[in-house]
DSSP file (Angstrom, degrees, kcal/mol; ACC not computed):
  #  RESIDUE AA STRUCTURE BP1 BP2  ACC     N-H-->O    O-->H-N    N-H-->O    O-->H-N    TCO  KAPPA ALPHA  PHI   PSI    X-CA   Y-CA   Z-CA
    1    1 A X              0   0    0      0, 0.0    18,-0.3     0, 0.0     2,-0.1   0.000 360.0 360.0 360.0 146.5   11.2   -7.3    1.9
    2    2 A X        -     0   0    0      1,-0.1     2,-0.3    16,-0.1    15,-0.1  -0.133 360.0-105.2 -54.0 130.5   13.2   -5.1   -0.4
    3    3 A X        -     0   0    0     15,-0.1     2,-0.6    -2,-0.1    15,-0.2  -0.545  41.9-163.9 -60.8 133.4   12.4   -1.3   -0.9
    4    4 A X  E     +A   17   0A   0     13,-1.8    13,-0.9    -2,-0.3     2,-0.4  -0.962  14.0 168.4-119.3 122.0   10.8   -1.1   -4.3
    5    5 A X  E     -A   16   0A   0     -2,-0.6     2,-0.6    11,-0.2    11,-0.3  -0.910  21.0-167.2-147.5 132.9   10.5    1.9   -6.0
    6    6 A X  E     -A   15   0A   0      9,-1.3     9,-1.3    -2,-0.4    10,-0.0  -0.920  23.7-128.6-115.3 133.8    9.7    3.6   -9.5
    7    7 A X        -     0   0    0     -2,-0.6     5,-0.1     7,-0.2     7,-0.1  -0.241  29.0 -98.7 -66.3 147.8   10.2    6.9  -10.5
    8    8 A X        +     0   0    0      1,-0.1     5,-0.2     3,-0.1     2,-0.2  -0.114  33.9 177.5 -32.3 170.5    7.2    9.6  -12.4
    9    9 A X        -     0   0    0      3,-1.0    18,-0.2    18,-0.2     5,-0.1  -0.302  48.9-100.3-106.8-174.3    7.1   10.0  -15.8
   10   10 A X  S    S+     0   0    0     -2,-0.2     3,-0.1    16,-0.1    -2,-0.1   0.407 127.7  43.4 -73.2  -3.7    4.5   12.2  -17.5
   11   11 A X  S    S+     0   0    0      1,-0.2    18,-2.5    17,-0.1     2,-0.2   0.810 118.9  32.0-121.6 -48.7    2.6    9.0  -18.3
   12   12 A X  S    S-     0   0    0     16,-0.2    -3,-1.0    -5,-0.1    15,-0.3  -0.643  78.2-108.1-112.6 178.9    2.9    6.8  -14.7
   13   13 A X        -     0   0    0     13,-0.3     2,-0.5    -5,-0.2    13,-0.2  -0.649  32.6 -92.9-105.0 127.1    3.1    7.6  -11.1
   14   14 A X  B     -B   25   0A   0     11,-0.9    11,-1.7    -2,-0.2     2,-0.4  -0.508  45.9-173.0   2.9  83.4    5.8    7.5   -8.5
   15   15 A X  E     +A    6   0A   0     -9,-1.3    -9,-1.3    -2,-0.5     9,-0.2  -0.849  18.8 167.6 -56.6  77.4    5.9    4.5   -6.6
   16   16 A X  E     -A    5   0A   0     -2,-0.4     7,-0.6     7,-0.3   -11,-0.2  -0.560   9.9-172.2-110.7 175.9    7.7    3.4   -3.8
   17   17 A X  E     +AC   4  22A   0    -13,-0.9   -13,-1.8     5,-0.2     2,-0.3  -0.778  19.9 142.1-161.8  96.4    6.9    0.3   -1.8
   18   18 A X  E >   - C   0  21A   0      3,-2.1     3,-0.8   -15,-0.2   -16,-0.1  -0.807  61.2 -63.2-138.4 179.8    8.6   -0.7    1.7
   19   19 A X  T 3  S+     0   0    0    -18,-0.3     2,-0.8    -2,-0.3    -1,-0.2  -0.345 123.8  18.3 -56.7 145.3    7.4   -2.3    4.9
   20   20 A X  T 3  S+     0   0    0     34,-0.1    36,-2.2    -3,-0.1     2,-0.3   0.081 121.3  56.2  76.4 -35.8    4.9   -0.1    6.4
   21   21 A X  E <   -Cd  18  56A   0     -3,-0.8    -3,-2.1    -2,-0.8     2,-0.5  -0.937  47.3-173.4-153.1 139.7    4.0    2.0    3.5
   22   22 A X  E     -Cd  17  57A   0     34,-2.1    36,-1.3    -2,-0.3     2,-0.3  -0.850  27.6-179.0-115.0  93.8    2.8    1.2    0.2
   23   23 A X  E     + d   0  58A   0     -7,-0.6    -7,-0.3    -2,-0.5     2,-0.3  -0.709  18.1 175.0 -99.6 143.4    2.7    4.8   -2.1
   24   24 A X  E     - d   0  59A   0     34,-2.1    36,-0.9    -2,-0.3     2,-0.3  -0.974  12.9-174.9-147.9 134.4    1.8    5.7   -5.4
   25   25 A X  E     -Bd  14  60A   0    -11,-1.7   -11,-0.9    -2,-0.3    36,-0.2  -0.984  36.1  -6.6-142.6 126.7    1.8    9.6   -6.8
   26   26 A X  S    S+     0   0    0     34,-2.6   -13,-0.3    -2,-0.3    34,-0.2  -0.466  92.9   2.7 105.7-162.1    0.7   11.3   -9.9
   27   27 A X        +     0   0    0    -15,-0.3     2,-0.6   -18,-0.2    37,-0.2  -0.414  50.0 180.0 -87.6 114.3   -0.5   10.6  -13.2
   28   28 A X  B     +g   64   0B   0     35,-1.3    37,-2.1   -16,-0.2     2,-0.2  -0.799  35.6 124.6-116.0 117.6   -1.1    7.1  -14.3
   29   29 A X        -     0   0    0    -18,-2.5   -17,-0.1    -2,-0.6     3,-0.1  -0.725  45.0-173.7-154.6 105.5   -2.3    6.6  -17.5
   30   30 A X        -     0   0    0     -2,-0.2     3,-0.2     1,-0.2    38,-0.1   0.099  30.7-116.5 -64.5 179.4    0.5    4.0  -18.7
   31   31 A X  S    S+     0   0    0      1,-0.1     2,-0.9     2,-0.0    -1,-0.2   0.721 110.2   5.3 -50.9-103.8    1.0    2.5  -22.5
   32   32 A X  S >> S-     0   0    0      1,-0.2     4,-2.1    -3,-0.1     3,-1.8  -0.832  79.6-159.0-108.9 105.9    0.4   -0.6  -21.5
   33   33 A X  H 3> S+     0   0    0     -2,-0.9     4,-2.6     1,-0.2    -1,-0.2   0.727  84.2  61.3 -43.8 -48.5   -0.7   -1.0  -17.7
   34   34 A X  H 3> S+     0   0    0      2,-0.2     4,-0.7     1,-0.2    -1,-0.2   0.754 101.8  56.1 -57.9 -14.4    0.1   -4.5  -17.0
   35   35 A X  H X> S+     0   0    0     -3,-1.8     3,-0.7     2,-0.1     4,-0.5   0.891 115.8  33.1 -67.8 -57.4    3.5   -3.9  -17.7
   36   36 A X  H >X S+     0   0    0     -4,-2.1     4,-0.8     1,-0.2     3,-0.6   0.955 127.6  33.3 -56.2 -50.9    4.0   -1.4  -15.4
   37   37 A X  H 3X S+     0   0    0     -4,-2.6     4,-1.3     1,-0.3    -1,-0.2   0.243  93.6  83.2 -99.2  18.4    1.7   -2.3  -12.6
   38   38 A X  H <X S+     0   0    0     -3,-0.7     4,-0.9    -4,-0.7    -1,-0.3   0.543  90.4  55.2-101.4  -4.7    2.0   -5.8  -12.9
   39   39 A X  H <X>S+     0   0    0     -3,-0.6     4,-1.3    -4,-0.5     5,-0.6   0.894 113.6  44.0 -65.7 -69.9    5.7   -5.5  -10.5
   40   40 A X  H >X5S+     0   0    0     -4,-0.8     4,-4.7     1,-0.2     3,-2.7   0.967 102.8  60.0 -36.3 -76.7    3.9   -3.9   -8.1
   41   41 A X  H 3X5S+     0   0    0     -4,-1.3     4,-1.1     1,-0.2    -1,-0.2   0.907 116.8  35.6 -12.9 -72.1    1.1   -6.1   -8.2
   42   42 A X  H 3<5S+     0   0    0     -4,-0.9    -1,-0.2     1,-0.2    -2,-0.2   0.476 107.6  61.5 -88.3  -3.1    3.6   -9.1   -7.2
   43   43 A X  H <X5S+     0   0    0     -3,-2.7     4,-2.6    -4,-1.3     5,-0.4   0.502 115.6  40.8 -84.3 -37.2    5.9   -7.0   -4.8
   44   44 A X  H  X<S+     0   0    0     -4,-4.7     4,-1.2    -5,-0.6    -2,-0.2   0.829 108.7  58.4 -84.3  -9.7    2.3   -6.6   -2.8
   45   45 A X  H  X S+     0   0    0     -4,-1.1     4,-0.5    -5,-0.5    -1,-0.2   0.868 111.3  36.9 -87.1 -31.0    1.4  -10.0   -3.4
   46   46 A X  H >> S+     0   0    0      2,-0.2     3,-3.4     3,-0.1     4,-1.1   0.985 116.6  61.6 -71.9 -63.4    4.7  -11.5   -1.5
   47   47 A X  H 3X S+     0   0    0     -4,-2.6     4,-0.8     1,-0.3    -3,-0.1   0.833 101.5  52.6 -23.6 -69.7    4.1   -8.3    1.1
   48   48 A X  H 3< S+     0   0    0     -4,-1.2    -1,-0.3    -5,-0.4    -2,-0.2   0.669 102.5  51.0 -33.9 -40.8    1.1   -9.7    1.8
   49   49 A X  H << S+     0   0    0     -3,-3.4    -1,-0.2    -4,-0.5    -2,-0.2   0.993 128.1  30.6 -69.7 -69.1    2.4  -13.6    2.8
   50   50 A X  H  < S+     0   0    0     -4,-1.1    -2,-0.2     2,-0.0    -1,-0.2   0.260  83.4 132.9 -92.5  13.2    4.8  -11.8    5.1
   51   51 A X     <  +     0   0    0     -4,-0.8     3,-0.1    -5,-0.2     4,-0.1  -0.183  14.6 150.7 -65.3-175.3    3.3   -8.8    6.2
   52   52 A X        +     0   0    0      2,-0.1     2,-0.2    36,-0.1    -1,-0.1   0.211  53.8  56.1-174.3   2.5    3.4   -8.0   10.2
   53   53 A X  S    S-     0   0    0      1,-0.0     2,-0.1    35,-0.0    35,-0.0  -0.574  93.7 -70.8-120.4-157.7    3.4   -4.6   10.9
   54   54 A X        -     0   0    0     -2,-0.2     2,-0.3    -3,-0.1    35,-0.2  -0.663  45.0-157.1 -88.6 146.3    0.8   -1.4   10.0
   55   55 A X  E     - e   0  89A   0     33,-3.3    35,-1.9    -2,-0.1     2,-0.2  -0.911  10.3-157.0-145.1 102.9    0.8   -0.4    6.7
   56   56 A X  E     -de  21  90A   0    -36,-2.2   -34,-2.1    -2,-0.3     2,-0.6  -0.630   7.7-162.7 -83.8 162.5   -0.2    2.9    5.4
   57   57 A X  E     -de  22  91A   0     33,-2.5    35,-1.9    -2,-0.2     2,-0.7  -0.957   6.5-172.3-129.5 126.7   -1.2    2.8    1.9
   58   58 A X  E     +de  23  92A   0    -36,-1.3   -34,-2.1    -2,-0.6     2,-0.5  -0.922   4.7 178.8-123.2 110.0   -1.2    6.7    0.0
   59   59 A X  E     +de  24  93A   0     33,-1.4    35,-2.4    -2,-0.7     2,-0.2  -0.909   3.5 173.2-116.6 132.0   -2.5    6.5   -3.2
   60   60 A X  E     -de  25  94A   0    -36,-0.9   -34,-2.6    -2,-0.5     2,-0.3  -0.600   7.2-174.3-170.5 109.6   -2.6   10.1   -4.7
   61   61 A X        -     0   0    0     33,-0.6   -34,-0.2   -36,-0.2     3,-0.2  -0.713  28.5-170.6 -97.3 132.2   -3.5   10.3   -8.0
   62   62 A X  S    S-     0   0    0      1,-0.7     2,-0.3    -2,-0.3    -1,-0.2   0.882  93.8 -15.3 -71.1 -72.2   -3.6   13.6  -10.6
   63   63 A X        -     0   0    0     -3,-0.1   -35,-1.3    39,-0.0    -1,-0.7  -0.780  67.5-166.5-129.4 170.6   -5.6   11.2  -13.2
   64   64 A X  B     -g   28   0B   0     -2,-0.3   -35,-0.2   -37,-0.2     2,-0.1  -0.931  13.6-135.5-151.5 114.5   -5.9    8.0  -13.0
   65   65 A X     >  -     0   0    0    -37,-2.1     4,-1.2    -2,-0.2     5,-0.1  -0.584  29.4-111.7-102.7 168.1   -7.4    5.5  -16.4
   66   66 A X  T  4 S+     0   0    0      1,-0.2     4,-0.3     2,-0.2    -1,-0.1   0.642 118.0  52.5 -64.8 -17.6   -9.6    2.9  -16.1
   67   67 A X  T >> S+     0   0    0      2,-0.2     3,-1.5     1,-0.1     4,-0.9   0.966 110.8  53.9 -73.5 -55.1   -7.0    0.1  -17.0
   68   68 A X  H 3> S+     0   0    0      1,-0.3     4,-0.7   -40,-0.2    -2,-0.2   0.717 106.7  52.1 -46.8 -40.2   -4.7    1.6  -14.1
   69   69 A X  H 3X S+     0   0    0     -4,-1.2     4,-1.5     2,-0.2    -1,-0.3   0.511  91.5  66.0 -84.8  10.0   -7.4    1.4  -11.7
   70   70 A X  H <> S+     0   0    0     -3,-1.5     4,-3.6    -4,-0.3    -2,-0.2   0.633 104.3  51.6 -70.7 -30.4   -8.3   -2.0  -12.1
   71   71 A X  H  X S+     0   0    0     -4,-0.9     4,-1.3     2,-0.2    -2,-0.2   0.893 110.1  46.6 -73.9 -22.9   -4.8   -2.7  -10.6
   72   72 A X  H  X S+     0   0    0     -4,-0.7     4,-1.6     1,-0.2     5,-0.2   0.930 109.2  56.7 -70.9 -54.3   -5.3   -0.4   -7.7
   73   73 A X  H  X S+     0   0    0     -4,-1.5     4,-1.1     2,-0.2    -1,-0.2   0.802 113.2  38.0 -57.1 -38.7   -8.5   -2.1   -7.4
   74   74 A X  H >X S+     0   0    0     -4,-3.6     3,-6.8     1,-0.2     4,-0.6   0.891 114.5  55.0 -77.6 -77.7   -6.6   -5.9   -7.1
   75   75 A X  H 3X S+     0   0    0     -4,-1.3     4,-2.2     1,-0.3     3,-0.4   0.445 108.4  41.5  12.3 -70.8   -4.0   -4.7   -5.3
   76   76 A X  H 3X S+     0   0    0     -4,-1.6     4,-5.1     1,-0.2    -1,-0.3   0.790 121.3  51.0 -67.8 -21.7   -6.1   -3.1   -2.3
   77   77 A X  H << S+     0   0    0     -3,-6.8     4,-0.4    -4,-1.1    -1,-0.2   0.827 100.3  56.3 -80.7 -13.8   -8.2   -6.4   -2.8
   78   78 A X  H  X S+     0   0    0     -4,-0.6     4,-1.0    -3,-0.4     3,-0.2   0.779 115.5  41.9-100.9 -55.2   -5.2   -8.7   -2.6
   79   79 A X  H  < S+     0   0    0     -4,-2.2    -2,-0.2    -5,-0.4    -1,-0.2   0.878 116.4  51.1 -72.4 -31.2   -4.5   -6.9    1.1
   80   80 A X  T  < S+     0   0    0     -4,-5.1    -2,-0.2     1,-0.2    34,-0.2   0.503  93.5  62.3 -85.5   1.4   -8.0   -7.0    2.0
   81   81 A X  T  4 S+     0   0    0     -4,-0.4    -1,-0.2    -3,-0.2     2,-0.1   0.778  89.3  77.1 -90.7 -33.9   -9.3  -10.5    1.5
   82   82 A X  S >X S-     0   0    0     -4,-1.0     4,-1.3     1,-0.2     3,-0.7  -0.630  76.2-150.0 -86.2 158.4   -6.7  -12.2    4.3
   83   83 A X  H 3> S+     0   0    0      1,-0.2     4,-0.8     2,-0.2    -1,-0.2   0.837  80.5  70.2 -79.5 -42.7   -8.4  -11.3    7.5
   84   84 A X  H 34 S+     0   0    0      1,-0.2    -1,-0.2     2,-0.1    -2,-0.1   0.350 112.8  27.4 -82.8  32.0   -5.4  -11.0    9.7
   85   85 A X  H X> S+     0   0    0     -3,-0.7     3,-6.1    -6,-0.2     4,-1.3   0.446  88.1  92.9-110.9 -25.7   -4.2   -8.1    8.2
   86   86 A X  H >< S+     0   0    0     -4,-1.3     3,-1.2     1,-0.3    30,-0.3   0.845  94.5  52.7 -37.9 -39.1   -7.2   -6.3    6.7
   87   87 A X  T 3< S+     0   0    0     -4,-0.8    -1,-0.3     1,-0.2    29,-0.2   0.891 103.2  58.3 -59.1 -35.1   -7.2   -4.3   10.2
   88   88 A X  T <4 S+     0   0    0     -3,-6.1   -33,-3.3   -34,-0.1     2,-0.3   0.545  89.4  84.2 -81.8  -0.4   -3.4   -3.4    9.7
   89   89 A X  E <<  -e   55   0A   0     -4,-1.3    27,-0.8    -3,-1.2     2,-0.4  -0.720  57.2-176.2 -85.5 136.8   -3.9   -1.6    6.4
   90   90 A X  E     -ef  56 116A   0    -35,-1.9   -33,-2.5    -2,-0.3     2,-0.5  -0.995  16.9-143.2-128.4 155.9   -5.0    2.0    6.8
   91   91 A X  E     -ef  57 117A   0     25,-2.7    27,-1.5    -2,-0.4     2,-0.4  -0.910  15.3-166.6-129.2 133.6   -5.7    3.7    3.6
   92   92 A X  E     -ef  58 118A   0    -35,-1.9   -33,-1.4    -2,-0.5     2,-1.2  -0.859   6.3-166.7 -88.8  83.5   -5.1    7.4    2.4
   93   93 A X  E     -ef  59 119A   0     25,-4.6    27,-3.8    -2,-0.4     2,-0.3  -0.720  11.9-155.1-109.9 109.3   -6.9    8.6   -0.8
   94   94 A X  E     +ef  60 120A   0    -35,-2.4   -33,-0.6    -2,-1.2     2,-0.3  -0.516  21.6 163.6 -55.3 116.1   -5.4   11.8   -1.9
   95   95 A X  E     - f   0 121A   0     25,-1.4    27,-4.6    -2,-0.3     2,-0.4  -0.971  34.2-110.0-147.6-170.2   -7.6   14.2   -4.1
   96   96 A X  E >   - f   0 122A   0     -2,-0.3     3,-1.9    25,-0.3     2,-0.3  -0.686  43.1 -92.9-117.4 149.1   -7.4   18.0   -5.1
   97   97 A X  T 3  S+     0   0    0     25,-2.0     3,-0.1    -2,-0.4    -1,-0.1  -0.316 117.4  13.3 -43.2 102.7   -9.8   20.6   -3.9
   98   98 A X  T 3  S+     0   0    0     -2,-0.3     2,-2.0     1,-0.2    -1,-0.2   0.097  86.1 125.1 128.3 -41.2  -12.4   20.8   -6.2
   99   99 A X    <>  +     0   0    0     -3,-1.9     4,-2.6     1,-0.2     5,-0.2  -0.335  29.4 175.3 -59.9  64.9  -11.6   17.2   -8.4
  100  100 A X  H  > S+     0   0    0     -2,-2.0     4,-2.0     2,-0.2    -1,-0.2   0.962  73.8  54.7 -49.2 -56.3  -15.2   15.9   -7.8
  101  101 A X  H  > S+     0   0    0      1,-0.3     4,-1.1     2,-0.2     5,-0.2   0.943 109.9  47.5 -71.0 -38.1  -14.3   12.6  -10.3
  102  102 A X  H >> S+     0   0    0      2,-0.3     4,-1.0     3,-0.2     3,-0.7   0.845 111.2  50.1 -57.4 -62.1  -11.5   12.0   -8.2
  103  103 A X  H 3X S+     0   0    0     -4,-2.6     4,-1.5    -7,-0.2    -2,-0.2   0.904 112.4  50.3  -0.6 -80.6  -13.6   12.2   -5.0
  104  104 A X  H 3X S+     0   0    0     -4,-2.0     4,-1.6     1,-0.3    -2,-0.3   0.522 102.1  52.3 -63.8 -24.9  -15.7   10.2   -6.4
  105  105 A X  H <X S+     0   0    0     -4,-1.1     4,-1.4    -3,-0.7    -1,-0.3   0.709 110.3  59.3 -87.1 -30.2  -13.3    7.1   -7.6
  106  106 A X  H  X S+     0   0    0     -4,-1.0     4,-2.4    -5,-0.2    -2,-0.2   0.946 101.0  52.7 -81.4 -24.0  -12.2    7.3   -4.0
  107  107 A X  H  X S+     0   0    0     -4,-1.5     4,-2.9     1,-0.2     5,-0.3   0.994 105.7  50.0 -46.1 -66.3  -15.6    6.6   -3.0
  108  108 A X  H  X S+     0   0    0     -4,-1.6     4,-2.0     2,-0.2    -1,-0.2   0.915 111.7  45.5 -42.0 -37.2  -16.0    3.6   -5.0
  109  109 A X  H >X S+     0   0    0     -4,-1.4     3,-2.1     2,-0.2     4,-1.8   0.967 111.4  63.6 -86.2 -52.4  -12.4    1.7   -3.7
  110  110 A X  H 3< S+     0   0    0     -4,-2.4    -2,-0.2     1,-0.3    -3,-0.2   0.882 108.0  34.9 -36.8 -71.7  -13.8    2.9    0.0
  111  111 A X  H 3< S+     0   0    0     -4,-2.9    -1,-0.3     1,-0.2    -2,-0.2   0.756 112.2  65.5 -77.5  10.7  -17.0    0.7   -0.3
  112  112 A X  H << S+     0   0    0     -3,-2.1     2,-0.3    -4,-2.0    -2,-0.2   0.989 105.5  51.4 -61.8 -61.1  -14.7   -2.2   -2.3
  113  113 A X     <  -     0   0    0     -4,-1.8     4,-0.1     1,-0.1   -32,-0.1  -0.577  60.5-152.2-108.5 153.7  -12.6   -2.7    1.0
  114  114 A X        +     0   0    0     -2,-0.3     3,-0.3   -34,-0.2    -1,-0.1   0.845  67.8 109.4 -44.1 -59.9  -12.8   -3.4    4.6
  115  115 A X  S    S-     0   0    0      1,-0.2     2,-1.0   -39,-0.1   -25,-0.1   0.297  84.3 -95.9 -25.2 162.4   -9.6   -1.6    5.3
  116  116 A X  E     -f   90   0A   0    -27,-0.8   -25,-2.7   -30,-0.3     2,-0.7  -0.696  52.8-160.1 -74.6 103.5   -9.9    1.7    7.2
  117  117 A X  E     -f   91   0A   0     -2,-1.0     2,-0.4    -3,-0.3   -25,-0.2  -0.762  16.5-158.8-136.1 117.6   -9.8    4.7    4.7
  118  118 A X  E     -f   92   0A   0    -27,-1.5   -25,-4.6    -2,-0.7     2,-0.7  -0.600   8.5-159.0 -74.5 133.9   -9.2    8.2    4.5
  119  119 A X  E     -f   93   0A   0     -2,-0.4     2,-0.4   -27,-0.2   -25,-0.2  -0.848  13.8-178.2-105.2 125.2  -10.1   10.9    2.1
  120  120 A X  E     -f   94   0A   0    -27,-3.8   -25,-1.4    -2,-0.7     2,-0.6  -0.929  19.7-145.8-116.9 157.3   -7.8   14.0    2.4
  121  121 A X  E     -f   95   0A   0     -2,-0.4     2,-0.3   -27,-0.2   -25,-0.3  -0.955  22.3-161.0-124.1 125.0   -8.9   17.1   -0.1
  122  122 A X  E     -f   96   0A   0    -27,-4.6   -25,-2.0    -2,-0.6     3,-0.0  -0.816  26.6 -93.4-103.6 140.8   -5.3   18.4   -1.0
  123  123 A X        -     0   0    0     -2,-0.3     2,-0.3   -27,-0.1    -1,-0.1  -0.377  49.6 -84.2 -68.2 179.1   -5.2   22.2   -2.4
  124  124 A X        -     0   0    0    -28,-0.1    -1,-0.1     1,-0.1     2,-0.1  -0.662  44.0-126.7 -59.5 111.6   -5.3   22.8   -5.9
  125  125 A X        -     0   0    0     -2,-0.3    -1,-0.1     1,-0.1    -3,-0.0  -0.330  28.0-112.8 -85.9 141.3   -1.7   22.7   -7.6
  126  126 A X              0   0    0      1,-0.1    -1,-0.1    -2,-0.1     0, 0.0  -0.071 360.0 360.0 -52.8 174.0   -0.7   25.9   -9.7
  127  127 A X              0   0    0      0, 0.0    -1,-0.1     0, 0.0    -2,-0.0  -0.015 360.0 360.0 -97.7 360.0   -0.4   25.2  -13.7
């Protein structure tokens, strides 16, 4: 599969997307979220047909809205329902020292999937 990638804004997140790792960084809180995340969405849904290696997944979000995670949420679910891959995902959830909501959203996608998942506490970014 092709490298797929979109650059920040202040309003969405970094993305890149290649064999082997599937990343998303920074702020998403889109106009309208199905436009944006609905590429992704359908670059991971083909991934998926053909995946065959390990895939780390790094999600690391400043904020994140509730329309924007619902995509995360199919996404991860999209890799975790077939069973001969669920093992080959591991997953990374980025949050900042201190971001208790953030924490806490990563809790929630942890008990949604099967996959193997990490929480890493990142420090606290300057203003």
């Amino acid at each position: 599969m092709e490298d797929f990638v979109i650059k920040s804004t202040h309003r969405t997140p970094y993305v890149h997307l290649k064999n082997g790792l599937i990343q998303i960084v920074g702020r998403s809180i889109p106009e309208n979220s199905a436009v944006f995340y609905k590429p992704v969405f359908d670059w991971i849904v083909n991934y998926s047909k053909t995946m065959h290696t390990h895939t780390q997944i790094d999600l690391n979000f400043e904020y994140i809205n509730t329309s924007s995670t619902k995509w995360v949420f199919n996404m991860l679910k999209i890799l975790g329902k077939k069973h001969e891959i669920k093992d080959m995902i591991k997953i990374n959830w980025y949050y900042e020292e201190g971001d208790d909501d953030m924490a806490e959203l990563g809790g929630i996608f942890k008990s949604l999937v099967k996959s193997p998942f990490t929480f890493i506490e990142t420090e606290e970014q300057p203003i």
